[in-house]
N, C-alpha and C positions, 0 to 999 in steps of 0.2 A: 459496478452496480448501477442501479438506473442513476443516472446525470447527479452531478456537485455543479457548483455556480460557478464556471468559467473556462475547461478544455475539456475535454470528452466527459459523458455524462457526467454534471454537477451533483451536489449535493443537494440540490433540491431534487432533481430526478429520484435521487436515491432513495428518496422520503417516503416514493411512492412504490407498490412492489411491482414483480418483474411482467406483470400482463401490461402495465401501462410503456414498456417497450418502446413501441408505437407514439403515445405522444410525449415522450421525451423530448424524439426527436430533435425539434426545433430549438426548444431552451435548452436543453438536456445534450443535444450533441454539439451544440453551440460551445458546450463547456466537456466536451466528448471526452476527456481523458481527466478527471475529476474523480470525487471518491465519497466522501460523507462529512458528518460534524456533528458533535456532544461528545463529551467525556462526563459519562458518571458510573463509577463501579456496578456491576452487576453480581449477580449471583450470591452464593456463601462464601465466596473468598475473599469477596468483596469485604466482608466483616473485621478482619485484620488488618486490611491495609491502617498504613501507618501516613501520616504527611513526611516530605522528604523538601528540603527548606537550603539544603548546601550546608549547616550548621555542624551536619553528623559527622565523622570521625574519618579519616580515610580508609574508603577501602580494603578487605585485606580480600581472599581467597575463598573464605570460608560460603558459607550456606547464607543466603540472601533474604530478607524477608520480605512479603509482599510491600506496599508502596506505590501512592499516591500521589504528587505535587511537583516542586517545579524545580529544575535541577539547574544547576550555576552553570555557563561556558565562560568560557577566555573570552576577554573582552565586557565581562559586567552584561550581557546577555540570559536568558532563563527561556528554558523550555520542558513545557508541563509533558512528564512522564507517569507512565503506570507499568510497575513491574508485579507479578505475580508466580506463584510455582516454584520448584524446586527439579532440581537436575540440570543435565545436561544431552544434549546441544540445547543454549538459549535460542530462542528462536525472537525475531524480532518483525514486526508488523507496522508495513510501512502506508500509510494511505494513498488514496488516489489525489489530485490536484487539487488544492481547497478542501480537503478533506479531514478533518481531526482524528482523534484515534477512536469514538467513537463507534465510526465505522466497523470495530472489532467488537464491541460492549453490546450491540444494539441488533437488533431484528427486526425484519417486517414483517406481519400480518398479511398474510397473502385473504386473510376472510373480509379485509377492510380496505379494500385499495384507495389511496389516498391519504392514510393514518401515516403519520411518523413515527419510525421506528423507534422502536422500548425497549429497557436495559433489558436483558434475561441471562440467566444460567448456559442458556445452549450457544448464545455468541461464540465467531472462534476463540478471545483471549480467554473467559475462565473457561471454556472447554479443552483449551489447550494447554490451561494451565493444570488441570487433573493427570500430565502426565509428564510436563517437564517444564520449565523457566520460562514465561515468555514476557516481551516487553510490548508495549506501543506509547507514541508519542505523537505529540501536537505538530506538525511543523509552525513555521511562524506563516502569521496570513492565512492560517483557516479558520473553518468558522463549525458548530456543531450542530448535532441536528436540529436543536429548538433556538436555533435562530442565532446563537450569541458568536463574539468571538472568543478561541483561543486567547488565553494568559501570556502566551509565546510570546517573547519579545520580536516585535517588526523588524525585520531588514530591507533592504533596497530592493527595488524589483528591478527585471524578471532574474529568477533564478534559474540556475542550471544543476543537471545530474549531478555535476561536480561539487555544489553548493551544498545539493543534500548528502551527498556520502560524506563530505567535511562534518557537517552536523550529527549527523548518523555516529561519525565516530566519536564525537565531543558528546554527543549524551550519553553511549554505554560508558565511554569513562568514565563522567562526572555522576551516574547512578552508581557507579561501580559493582557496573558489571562486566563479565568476564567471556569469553569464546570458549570455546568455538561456536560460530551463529549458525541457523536454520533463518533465511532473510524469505519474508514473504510480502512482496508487491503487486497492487494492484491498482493498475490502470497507471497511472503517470510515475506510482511510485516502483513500477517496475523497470522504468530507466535509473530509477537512483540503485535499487540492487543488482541491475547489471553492471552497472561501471564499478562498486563496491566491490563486488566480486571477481571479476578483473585486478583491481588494487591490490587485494590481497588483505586489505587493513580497512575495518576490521576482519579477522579469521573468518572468511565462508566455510560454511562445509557442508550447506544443503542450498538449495533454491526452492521455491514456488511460487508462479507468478498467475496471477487471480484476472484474465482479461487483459492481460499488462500491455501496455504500450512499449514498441519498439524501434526498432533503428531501420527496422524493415517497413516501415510505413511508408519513409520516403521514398521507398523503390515500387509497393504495390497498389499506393494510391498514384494518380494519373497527375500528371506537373499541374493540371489547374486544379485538379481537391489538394494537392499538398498547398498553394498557395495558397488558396482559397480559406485552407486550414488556418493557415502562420497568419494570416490577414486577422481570421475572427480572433485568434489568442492575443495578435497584437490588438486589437481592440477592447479587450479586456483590460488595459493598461489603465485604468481609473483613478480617480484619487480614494477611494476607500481603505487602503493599504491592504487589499485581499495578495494570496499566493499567486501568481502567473509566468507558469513553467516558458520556458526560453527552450524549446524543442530541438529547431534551428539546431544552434550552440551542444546543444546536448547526445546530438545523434554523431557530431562532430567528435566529439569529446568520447564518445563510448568506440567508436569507430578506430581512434586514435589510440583507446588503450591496449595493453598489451592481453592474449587473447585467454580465456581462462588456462591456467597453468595444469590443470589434472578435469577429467571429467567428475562433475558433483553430482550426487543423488538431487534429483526434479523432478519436478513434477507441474505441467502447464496445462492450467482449467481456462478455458474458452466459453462465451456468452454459445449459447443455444438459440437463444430467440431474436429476431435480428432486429439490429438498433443502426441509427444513422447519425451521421456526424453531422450531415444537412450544411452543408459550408460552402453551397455555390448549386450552379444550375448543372454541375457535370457529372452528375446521377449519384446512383446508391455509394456510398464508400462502405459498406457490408461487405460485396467481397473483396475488397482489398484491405478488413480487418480481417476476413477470417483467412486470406491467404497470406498477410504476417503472422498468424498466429501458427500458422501451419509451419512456417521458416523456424519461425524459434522454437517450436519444439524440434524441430532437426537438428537446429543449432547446436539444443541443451544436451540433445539426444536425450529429452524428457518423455516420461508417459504421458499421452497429451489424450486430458479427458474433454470431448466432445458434447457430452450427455449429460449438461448440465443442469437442465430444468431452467433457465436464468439466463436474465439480462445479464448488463453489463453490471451492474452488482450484487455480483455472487454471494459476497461477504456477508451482506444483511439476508439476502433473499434467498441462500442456498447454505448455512453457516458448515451446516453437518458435513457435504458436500468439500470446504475448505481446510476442516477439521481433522476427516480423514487425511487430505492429500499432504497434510504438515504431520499427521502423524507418520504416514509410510516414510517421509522423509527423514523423520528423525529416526523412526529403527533404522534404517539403512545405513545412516550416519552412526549409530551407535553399535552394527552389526560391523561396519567396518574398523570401527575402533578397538573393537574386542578381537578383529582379525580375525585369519583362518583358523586355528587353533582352538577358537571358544568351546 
């Protein structure tokens, strides 16, 4: 979405909608693979939710109820989740860098450019919650859209791919909830459900990835925008205890894993209107996102929609647009469940 505060577009970019593109830019691509921040329910589903505190009962299998609050990991850690919906494949919604879950909750106003994004009904989570299970989570070190931090217990920085799919797997458990997942990433959070999905654990059985960042970046940006890149990230290394993804390490690590075990129904949405990473004097790095995005959808051998009206976030600024492409996902995951036969 437009820019988060610290690797491809921040979340302050994102605040703004997708015409401001343009002047992103500089602070905005500065933090070029970022995402959003707020978590406050939206919608009529929002009505239900329940707070969820680690007190409750252990999970059993059954039918889940909506839910709000902060869920217990190993190690005396908490990270504020929100689950909603009913069915199956749960679908899980991973933010961009710096990003909270917000980024699913909230919209921009393309009539007001400049306004921060507002809860609404049409966000992808209760939009995608009107058809099947979905979750989003804070990671630790973001911050939301009106300004605050994340409840998320701080860890050490920088983190790696590898850090979040650990996480990833310690909050569907300790929400207790269940697979098979529909993982949808965007922008930074698209390296954590690629390596997840390689893993195997938790159970993938869709993808889509919303502008995501990938492992092909280090091949189609030029050896001075990739350094140039890792420079400005490592610069972001502050005392503030914000999130600051370890790319480097991560692209290593995805690289490294073993390679998806069966092709999964995906789906890869691509910014439309061009943004820049702005990370040194060695020109536009535009196409050398839009020609990784071109890779991974080969990779995924995904429908790779082009036409997206939208910056780099699509989430707030294009939700309808995300809504569908997690819905075709899940029939297809669900067409294949029921098999030939149906």
């Amino acid at each position: 979405m437009p820019a988060r505060r610290g690797a491809p577009p921040s979340r302050a970019a994102a605040r703004r909608p997708r015409r401001l593109a343009a002047a992103l830019a500089s602070a905005a691509a500065l933090t070029a693979l970022t995402a959003l921040a707020s978590f406050a329910p939206a919608g009529p589903a929002a009505a239900g939710t329940v707070a969820r505190d680690g007190t409750d009962p252990p999970a059993d299998r059954g039918p889940r109820g909506d839910f709000e609050g902060m869920v217990p990991l190993p190690g005396g850690r908490r990270i504020h989740v929100e689950c909603r919906g009913t069915g199956t494949p749960t679908v899980v919604l991973v933010s961009g860098a710096r990003g909270a879950a917000d980024e699913w909750t909230h919209v921009a106003d393309p009539a007001h450019p400049g306004a921060v994004p507002v809860p609404s009904a049409s966000a992808v989570l209760p939009a995608v919650a009107s058809f099947t299970r979905v979750c989003a989570y804070d990671r630790p070190g973001t911050t939301r859209f009106d300004g605050t931090r994340s409840p998320s217990t701080a860890v050490h920085r920088p983190t790696t791919a590898a850090d979040g799919v650990a996480d990833l797997r310690a909050v569907l458990a300790g929400a207790g909830e269940h697979g098979p997942y529909v993982l949808v990433g965007a922008s930074w959070g698209a390296m954590i459900t690629a390596l997840a999905a390689r893993t195997g654990d938790p159970p993938v059985a869709g993808l889509v990835t919303v502008d995501g960042a990938s492992t092909h970046l280090r091949d189609t940006l030029t050896p001075a925008q990739w350094s140039d890149w890792m420079r400005r990230v490592d610069a972001m290394r502050g005392p503030e205890g914000l999130e600051v993804p370890d790319y480097r390490t991560s692209v290593d690590q995805i690289r490294a894993a073993p390679p998806l075990a069966r092709r999964l129904p995906a789906v890869v949405l691509s910014s439309d209107e061009p943004w820049d990473l702005r990370v040194g004097d060695s020109g536009s790095t535009w196409p050398a996102w839009t020609a990784a995005q071109n890779r991974l959808a080969a990779e995924l051998r995904a429908r790779h929609v082009t036409d997206t009206d939208s910056g780099h976030g699509i989430a707030v600024e294009q939700p309808r647009t995300v809504t569908d492409a997690v819905r075709e996902v899940v029939d297809r995951v669900r067409d294949g469940q029921r098999g030939p036969g149906r």
